[in-house]
mmCIF file of the N, C-alpha and C atoms, coordinates in Angstrom:
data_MODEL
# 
_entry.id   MODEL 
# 
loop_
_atom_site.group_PDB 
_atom_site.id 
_atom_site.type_symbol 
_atom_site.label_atom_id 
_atom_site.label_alt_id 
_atom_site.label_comp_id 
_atom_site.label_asym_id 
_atom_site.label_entity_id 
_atom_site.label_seq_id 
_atom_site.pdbx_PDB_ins_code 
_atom_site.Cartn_x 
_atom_site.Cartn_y 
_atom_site.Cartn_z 
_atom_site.occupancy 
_atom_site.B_iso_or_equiv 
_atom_site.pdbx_formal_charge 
_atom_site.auth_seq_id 
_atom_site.auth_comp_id 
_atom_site.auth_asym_id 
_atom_site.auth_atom_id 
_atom_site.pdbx_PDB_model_num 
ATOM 1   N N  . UNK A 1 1  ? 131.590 -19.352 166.452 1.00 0.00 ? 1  UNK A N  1 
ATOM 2   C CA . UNK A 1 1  ? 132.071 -20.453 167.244 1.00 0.00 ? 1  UNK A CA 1 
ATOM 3   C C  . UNK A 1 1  ? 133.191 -21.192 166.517 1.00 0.00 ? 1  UNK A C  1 
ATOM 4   N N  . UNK A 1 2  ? 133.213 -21.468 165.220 1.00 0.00 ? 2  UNK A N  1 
ATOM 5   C CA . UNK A 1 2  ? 133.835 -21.604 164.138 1.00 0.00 ? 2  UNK A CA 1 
ATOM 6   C C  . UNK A 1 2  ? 135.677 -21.117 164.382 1.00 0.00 ? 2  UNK A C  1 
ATOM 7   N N  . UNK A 1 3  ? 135.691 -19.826 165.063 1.00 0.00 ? 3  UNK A N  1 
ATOM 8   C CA . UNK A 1 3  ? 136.621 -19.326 164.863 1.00 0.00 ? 3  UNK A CA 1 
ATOM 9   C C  . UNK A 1 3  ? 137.616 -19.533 165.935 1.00 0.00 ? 3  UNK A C  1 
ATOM 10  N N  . UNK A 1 4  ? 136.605 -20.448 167.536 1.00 0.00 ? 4  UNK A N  1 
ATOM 11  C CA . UNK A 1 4  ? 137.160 -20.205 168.604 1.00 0.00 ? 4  UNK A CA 1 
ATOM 12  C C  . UNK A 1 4  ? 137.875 -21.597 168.753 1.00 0.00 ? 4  UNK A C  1 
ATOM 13  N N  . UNK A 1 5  ? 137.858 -22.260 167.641 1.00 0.00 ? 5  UNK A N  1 
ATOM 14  C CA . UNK A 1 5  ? 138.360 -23.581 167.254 1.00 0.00 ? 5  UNK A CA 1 
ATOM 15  C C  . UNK A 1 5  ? 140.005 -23.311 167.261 1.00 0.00 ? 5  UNK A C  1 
ATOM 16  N N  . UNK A 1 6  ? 141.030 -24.046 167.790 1.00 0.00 ? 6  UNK A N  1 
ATOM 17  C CA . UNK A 1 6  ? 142.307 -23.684 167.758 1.00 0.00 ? 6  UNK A CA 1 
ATOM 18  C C  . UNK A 1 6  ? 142.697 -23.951 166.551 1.00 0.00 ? 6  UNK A C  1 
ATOM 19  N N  . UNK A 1 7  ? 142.240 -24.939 165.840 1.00 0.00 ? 7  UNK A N  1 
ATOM 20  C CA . UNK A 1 7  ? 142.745 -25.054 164.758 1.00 0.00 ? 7  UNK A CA 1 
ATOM 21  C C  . UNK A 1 7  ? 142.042 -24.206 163.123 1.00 0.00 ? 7  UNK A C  1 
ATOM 22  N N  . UNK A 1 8  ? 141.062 -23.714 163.948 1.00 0.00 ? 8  UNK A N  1 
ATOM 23  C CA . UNK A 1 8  ? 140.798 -22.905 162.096 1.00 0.00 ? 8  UNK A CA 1 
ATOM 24  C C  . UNK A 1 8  ? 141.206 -21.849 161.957 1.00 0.00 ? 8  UNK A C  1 
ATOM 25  N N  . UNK A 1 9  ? 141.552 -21.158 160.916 1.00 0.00 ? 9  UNK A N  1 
ATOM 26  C CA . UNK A 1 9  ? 141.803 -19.943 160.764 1.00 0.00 ? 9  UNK A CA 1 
ATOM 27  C C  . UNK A 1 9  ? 140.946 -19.087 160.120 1.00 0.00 ? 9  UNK A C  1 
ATOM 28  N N  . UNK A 1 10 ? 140.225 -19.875 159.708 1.00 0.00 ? 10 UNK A N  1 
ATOM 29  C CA . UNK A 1 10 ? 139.192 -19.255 158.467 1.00 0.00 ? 10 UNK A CA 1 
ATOM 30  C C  . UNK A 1 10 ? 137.458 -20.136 158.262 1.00 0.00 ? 10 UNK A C  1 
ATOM 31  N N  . UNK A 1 11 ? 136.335 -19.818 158.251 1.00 0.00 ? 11 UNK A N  1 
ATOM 32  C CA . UNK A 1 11 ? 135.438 -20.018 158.818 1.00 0.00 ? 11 UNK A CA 1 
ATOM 33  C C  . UNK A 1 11 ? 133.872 -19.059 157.664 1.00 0.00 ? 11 UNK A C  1 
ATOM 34  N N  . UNK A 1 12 ? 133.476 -19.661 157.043 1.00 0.00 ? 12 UNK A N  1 
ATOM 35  C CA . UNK A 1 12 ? 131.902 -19.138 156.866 1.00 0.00 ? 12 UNK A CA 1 
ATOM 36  C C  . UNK A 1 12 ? 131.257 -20.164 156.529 1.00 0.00 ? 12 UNK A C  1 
ATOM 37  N N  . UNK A 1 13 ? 129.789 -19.852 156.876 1.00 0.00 ? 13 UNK A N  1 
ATOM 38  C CA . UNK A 1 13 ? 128.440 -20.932 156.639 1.00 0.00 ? 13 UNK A CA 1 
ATOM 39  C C  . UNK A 1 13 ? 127.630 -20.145 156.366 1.00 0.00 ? 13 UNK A C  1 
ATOM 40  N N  . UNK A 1 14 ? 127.069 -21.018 154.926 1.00 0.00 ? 14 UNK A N  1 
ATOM 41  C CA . UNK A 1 14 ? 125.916 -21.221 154.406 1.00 0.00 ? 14 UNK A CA 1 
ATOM 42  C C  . UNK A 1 14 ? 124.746 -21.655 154.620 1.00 0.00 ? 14 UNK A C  1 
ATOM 43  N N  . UNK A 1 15 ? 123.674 -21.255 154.301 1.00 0.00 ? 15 UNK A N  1 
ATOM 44  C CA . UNK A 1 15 ? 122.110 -22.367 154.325 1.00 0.00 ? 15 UNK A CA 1 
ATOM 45  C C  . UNK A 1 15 ? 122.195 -23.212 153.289 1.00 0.00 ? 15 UNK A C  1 
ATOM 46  N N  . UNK A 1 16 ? 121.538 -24.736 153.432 1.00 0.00 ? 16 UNK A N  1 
ATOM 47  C CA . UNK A 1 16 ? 121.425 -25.590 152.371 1.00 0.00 ? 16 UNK A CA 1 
ATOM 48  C C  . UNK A 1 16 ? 120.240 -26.114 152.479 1.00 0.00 ? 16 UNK A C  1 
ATOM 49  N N  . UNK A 1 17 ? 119.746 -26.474 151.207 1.00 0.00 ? 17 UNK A N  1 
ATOM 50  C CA . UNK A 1 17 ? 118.176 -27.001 151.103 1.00 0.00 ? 17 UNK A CA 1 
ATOM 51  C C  . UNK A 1 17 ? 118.152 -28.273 152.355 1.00 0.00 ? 17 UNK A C  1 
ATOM 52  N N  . UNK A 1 18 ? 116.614 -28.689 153.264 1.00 0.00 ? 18 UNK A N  1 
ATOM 53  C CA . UNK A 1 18 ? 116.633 -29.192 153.634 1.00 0.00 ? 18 UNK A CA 1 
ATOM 54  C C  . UNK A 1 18 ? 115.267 -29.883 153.593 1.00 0.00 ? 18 UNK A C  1 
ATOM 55  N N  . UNK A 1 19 ? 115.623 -31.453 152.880 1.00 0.00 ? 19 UNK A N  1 
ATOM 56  C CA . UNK A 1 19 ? 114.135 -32.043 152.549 1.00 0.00 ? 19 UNK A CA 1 
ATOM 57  C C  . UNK A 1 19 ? 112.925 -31.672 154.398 1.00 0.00 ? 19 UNK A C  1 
ATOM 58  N N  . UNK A 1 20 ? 112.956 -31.790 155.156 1.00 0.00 ? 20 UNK A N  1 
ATOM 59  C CA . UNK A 1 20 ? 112.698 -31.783 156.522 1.00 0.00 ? 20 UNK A CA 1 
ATOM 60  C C  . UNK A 1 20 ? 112.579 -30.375 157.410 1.00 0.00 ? 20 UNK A C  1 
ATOM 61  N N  . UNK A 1 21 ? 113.701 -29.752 157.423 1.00 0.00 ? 21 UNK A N  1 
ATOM 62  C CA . UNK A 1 21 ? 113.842 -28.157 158.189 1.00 0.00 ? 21 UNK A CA 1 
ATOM 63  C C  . UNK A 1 21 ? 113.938 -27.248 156.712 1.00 0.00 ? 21 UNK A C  1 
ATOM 64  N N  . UNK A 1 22 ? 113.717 -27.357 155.712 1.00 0.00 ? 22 UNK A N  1 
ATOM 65  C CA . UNK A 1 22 ? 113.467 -26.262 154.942 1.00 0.00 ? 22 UNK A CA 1 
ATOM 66  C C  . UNK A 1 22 ? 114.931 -25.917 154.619 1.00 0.00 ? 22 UNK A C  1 
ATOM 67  N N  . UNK A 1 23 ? 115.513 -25.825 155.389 1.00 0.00 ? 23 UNK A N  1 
ATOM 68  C CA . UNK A 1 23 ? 117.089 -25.228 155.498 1.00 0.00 ? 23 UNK A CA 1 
ATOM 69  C C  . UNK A 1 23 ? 118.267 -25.597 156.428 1.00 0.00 ? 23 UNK A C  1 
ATOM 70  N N  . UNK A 1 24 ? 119.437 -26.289 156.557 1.00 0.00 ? 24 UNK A N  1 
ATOM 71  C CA . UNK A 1 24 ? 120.353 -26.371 157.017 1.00 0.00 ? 24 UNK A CA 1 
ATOM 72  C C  . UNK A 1 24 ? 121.628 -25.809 157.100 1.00 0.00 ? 24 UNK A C  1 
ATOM 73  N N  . UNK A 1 25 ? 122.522 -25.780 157.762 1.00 0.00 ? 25 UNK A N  1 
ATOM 74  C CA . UNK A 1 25 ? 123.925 -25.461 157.588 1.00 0.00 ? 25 UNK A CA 1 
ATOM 75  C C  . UNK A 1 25 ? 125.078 -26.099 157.408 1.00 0.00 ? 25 UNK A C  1 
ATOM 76  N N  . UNK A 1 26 ? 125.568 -25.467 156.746 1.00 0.00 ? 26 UNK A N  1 
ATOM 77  C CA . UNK A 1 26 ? 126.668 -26.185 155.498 1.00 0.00 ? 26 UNK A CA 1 
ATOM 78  C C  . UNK A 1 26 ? 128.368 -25.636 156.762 1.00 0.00 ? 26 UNK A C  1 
ATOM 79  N N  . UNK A 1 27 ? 129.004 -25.941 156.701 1.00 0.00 ? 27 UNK A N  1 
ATOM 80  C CA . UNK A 1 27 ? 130.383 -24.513 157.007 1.00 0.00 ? 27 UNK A CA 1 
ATOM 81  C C  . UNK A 1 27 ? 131.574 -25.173 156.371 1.00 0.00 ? 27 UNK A C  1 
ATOM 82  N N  . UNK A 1 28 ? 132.178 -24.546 156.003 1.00 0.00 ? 28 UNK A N  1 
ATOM 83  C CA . UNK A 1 28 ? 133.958 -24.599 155.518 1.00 0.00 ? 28 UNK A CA 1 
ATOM 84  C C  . UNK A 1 28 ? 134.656 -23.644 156.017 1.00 0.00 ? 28 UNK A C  1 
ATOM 85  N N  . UNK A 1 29 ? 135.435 -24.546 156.089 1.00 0.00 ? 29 UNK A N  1 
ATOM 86  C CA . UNK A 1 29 ? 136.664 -23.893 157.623 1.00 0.00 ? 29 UNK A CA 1 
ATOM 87  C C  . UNK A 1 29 ? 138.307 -24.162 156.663 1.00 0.00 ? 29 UNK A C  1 
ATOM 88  N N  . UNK A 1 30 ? 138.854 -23.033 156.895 1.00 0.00 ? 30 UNK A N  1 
ATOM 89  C CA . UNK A 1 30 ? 140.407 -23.229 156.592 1.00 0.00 ? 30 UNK A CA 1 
ATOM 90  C C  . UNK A 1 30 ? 141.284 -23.924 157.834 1.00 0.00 ? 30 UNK A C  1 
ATOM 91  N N  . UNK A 1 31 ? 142.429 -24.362 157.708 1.00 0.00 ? 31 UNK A N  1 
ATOM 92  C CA . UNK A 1 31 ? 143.145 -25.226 158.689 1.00 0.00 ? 31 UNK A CA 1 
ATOM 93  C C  . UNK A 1 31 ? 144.290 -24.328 159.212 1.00 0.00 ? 31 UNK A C  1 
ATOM 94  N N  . UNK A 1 32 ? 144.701 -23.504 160.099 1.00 0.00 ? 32 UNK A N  1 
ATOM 95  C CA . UNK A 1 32 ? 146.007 -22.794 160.401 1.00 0.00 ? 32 UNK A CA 1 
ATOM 96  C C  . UNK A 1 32 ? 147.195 -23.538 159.887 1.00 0.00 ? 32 UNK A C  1 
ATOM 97  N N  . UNK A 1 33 ? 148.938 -23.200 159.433 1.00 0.00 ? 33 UNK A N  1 
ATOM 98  C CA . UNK A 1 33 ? 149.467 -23.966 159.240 1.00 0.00 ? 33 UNK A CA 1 
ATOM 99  C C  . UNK A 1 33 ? 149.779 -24.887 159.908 1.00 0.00 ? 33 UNK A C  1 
ATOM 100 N N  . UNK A 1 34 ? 150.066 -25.909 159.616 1.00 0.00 ? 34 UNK A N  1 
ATOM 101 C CA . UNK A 1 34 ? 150.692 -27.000 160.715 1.00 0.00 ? 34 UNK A CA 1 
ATOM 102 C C  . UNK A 1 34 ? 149.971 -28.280 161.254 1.00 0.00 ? 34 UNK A C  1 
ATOM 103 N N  . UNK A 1 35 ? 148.457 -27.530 161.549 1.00 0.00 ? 35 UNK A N  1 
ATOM 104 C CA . UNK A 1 35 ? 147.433 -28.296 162.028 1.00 0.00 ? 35 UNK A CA 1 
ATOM 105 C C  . UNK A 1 35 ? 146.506 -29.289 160.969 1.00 0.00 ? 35 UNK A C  1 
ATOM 106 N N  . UNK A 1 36 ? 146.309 -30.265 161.859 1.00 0.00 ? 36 UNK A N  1 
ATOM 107 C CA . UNK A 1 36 ? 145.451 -31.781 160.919 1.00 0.00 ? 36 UNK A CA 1 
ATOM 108 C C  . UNK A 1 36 ? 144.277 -31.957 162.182 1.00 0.00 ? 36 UNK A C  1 
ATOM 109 N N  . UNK A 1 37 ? 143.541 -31.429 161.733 1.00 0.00 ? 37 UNK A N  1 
ATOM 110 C CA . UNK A 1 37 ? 141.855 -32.107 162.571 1.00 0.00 ? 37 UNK A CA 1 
ATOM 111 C C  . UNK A 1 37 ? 141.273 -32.432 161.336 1.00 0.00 ? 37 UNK A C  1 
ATOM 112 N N  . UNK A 1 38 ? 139.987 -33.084 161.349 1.00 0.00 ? 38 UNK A N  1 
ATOM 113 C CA . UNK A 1 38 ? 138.926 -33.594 160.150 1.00 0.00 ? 38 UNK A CA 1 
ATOM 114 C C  . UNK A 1 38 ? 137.863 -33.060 160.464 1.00 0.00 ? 38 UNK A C  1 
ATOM 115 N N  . UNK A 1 39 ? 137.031 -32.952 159.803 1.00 0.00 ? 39 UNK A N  1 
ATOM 116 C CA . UNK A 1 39 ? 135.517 -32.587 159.636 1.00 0.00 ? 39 UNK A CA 1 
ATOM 117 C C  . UNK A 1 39 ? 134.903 -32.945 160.911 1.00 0.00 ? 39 UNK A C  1 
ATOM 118 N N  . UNK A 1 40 ? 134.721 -34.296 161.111 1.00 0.00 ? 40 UNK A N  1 
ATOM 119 C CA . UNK A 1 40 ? 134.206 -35.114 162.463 1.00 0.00 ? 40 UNK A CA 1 
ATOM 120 C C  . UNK A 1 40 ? 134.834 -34.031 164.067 1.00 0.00 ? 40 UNK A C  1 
ATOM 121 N N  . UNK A 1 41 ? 135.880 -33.951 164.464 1.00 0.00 ? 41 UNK A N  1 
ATOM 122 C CA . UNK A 1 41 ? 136.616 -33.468 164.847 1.00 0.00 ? 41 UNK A CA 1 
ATOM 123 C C  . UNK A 1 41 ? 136.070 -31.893 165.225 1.00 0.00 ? 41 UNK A C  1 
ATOM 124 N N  . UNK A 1 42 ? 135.897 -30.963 164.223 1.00 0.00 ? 42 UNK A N  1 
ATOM 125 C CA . UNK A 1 42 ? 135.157 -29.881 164.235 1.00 0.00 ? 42 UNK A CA 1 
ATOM 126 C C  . UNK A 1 42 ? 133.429 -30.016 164.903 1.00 0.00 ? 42 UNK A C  1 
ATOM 127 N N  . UNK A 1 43 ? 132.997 -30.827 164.420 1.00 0.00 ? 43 UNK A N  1 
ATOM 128 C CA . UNK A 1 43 ? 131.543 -31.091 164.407 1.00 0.00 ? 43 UNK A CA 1 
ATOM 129 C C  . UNK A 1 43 ? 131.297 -31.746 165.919 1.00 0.00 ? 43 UNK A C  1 
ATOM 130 N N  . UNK A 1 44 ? 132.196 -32.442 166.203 1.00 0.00 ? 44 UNK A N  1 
ATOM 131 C CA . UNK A 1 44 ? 132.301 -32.392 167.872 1.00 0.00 ? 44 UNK A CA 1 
ATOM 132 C C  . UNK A 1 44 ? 132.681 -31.142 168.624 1.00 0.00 ? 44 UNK A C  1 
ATOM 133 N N  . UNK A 1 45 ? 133.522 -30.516 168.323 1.00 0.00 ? 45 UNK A N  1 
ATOM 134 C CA . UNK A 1 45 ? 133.498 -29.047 168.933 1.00 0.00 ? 45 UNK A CA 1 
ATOM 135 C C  . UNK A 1 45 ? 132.266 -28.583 169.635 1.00 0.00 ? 45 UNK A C  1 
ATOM 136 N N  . UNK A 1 46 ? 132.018 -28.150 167.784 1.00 0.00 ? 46 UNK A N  1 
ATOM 137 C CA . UNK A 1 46 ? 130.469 -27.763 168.315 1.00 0.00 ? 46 UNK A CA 1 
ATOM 138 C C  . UNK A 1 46 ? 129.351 -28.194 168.697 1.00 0.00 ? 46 UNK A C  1 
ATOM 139 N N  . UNK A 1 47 ? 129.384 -29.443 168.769 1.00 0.00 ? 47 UNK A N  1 
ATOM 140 C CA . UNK A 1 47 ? 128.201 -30.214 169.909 1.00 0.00 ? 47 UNK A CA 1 
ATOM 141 C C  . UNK A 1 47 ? 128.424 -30.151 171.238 1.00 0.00 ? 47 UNK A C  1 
ATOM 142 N N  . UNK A 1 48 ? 129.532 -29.739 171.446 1.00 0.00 ? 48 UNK A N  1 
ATOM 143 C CA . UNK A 1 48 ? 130.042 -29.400 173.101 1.00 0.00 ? 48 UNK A CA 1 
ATOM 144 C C  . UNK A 1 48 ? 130.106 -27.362 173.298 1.00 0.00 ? 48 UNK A C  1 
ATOM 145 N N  . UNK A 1 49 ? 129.517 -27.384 172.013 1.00 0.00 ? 49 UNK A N  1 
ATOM 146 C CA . UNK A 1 49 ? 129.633 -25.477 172.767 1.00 0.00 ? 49 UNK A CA 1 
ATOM 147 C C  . UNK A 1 49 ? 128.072 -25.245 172.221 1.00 0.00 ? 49 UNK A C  1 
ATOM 148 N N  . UNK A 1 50 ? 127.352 -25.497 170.972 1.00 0.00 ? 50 UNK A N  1 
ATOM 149 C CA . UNK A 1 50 ? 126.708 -24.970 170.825 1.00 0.00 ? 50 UNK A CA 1 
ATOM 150 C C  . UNK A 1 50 ? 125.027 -25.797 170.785 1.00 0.00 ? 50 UNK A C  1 
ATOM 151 N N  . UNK A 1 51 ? 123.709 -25.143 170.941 1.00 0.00 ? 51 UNK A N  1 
ATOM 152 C CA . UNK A 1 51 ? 122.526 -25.756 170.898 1.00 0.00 ? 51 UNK A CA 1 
ATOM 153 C C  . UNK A 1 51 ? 122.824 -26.588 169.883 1.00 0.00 ? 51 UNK A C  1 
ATOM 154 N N  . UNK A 1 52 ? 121.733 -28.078 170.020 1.00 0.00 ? 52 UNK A N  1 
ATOM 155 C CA . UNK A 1 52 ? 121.421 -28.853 168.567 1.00 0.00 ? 52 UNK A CA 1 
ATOM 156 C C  . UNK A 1 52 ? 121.242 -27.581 167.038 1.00 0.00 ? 52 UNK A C  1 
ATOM 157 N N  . UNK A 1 53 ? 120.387 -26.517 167.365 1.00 0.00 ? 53 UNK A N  1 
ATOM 158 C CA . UNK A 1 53 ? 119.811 -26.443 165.900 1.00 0.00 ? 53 UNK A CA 1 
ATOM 159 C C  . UNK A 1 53 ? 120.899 -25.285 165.088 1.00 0.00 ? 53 UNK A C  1 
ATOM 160 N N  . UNK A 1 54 ? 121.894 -25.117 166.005 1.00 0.00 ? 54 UNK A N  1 
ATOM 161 C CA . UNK A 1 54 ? 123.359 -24.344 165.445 1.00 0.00 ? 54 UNK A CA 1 
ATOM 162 C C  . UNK A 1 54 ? 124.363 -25.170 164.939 1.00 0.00 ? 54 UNK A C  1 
ATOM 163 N N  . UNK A 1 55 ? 124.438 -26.379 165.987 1.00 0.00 ? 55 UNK A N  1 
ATOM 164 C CA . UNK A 1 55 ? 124.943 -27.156 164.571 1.00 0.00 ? 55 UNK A CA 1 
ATOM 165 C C  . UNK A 1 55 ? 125.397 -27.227 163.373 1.00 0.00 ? 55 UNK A C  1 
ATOM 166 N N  . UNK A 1 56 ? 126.580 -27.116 162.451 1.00 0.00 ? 56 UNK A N  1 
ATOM 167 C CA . UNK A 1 56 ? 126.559 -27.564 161.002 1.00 0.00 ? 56 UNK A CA 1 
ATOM 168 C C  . UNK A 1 56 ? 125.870 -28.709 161.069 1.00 0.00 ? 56 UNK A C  1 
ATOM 169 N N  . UNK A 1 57 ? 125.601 -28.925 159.725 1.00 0.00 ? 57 UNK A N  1 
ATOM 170 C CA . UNK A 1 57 ? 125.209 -30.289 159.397 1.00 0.00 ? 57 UNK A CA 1 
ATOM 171 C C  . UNK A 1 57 ? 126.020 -31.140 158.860 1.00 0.00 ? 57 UNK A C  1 
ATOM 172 N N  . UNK A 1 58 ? 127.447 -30.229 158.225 1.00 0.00 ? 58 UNK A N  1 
ATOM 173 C CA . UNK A 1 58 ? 128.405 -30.641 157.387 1.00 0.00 ? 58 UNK A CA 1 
ATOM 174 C C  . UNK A 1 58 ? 129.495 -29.619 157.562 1.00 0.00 ? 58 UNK A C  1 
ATOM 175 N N  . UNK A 1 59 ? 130.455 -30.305 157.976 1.00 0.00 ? 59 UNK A N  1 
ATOM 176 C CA . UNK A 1 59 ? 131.635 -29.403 157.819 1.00 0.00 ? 59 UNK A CA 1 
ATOM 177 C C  . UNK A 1 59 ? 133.166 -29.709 156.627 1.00 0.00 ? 59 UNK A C  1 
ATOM 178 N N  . UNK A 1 60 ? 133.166 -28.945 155.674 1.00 0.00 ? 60 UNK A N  1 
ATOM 179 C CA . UNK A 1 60 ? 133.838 -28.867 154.507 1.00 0.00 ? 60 UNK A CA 1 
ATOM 180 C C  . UNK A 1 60 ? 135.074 -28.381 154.829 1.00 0.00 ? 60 UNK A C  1 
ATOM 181 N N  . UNK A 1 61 ? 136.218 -29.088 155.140 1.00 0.00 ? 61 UNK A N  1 
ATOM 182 C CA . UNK A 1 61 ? 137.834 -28.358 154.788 1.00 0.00 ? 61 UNK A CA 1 
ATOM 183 C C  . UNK A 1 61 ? 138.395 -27.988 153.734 1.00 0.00 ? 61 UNK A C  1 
ATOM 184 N N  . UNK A 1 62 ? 138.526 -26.664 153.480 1.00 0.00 ? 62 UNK A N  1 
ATOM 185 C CA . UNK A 1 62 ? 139.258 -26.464 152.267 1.00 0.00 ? 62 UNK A CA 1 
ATOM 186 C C  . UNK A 1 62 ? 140.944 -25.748 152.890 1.00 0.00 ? 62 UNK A C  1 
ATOM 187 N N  . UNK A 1 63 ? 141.609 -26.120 151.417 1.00 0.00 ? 63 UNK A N  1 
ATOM 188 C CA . UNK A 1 63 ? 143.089 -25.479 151.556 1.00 0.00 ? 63 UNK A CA 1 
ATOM 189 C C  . UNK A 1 63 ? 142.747 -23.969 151.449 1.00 0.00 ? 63 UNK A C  1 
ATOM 190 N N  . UNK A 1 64 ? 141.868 -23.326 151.072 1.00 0.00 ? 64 UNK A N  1 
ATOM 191 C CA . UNK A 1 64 ? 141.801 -21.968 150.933 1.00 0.00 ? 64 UNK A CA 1 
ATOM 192 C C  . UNK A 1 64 ? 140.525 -21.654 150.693 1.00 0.00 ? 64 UNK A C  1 
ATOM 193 N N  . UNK A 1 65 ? 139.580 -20.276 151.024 1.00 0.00 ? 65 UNK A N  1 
ATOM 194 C CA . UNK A 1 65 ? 138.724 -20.067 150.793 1.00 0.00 ? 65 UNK A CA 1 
ATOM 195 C C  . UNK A 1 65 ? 138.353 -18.867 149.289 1.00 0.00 ? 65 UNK A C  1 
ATOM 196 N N  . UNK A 1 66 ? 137.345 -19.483 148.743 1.00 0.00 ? 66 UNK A N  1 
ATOM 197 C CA . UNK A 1 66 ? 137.128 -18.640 147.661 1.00 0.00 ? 66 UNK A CA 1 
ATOM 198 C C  . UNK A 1 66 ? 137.054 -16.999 147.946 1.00 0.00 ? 66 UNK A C  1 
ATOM 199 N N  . UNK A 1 67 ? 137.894 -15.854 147.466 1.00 0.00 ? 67 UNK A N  1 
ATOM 200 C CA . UNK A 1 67 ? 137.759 -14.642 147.624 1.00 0.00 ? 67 UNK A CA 1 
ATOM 201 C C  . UNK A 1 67 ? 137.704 -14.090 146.647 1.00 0.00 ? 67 UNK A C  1 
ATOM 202 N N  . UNK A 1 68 ? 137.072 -12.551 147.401 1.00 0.00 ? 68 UNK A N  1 
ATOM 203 C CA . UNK A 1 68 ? 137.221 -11.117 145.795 1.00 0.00 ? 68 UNK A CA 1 
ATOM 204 C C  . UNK A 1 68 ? 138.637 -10.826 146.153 1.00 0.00 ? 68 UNK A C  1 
ATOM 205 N N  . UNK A 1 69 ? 138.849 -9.894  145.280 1.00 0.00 ? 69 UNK A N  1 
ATOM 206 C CA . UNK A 1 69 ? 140.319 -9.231  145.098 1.00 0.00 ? 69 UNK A CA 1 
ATOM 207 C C  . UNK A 1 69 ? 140.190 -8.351  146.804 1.00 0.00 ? 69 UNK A C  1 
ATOM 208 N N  . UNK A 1 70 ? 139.330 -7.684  147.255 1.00 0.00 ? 70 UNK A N  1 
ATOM 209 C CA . UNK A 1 70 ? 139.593 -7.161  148.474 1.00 0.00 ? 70 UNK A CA 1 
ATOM 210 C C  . UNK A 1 70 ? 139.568 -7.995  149.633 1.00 0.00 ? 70 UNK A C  1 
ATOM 211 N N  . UNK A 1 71 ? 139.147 -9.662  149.718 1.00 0.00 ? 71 UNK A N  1 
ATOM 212 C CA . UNK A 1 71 ? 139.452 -10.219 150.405 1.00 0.00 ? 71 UNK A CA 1 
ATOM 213 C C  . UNK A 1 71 ? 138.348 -11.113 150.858 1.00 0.00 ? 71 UNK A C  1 
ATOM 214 N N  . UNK A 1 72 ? 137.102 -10.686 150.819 1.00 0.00 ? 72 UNK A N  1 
ATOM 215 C CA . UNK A 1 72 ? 135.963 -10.584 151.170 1.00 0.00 ? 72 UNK A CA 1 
ATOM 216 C C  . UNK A 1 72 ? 135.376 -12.579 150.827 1.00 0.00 ? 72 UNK A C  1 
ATOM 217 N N  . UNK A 1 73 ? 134.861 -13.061 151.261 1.00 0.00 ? 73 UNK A N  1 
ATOM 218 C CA . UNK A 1 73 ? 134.646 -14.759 150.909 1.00 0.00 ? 73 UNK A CA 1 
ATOM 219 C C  . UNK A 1 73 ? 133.455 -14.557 150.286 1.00 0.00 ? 73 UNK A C  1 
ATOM 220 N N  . UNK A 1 74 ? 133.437 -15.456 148.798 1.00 0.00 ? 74 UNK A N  1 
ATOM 221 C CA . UNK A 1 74 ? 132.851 -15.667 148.022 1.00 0.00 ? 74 UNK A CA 1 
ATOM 222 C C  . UNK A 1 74 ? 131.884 -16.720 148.476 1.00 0.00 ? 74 UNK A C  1 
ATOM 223 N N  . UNK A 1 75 ? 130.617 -16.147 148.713 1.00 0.00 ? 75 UNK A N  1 
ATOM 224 C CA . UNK A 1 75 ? 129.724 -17.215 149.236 1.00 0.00 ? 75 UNK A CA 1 
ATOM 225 C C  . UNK A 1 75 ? 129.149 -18.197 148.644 1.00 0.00 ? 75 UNK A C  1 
ATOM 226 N N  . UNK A 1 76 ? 128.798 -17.191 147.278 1.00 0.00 ? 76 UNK A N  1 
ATOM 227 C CA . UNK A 1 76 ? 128.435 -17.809 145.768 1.00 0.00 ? 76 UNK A CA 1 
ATOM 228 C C  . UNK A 1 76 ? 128.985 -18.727 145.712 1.00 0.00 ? 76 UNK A C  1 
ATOM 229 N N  . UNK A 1 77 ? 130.074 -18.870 145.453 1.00 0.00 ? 77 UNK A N  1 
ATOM 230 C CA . UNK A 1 77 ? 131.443 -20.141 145.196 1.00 0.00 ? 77 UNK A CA 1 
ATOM 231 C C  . UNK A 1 77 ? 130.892 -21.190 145.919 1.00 0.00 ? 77 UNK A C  1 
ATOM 232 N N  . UNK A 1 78 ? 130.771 -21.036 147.407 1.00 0.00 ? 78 UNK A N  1 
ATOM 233 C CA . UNK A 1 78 ? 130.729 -22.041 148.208 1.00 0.00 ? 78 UNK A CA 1 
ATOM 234 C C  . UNK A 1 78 ? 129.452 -22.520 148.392 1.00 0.00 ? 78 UNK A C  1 
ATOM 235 N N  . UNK A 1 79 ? 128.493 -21.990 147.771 1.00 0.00 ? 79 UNK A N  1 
ATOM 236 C CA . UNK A 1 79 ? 127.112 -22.824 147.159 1.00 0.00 ? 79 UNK A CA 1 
ATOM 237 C C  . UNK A 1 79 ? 127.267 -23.400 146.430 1.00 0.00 ? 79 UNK A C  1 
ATOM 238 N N  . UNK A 1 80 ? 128.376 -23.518 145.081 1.00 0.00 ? 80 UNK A N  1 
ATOM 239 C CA . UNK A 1 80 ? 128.553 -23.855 144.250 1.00 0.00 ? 80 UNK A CA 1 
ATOM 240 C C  . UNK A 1 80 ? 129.057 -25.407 144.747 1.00 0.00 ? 80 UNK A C  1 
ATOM 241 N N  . UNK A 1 81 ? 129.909 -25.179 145.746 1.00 0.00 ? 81 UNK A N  1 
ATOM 242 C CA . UNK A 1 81 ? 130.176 -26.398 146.000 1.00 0.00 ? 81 UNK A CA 1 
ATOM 243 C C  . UNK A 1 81 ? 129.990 -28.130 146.589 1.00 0.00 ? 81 UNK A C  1 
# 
């Protein structure tokens, strides 16, 4: 759903500890050039496309996403973060 956003170009989510549901979702999204939306912004998106429990809980903009040399997104990384 992440992707059908006009403005992202780039898109993965994580699980994150959750004192309550055991587990939540995290996502970080890249920005296409040109474009300025915020976190808030995204997170309304998806309250208008998707059920409550799909939801992020948090949506993270980065200038670039952590990769391997073949391209592949470093998920590790983005636990890290």
């Amino acid at each position: 759903m992440l992707y059908a956003h006009p403005s992202v170009s780039e898109a993965s989510v994580i699980g994150v500890r959750d004192k309550v549901y055991g587990e939540d979702i995290r996502a970080f999204v890249t920005l296409k050039a040109g474009q300025t939306v915020t976190s808030d912004d995204i997170l309304e998106y998806c309250k208008s496309k998707l059920k409550k429990f799909f939801i992020p809980k948090e949506v993270i903009i980065l200038q670039a996403m952590p990769k391997t040399l073949v391209g592949k997104i470093l998920k590790k990384e983005l636990r890290k973060m």
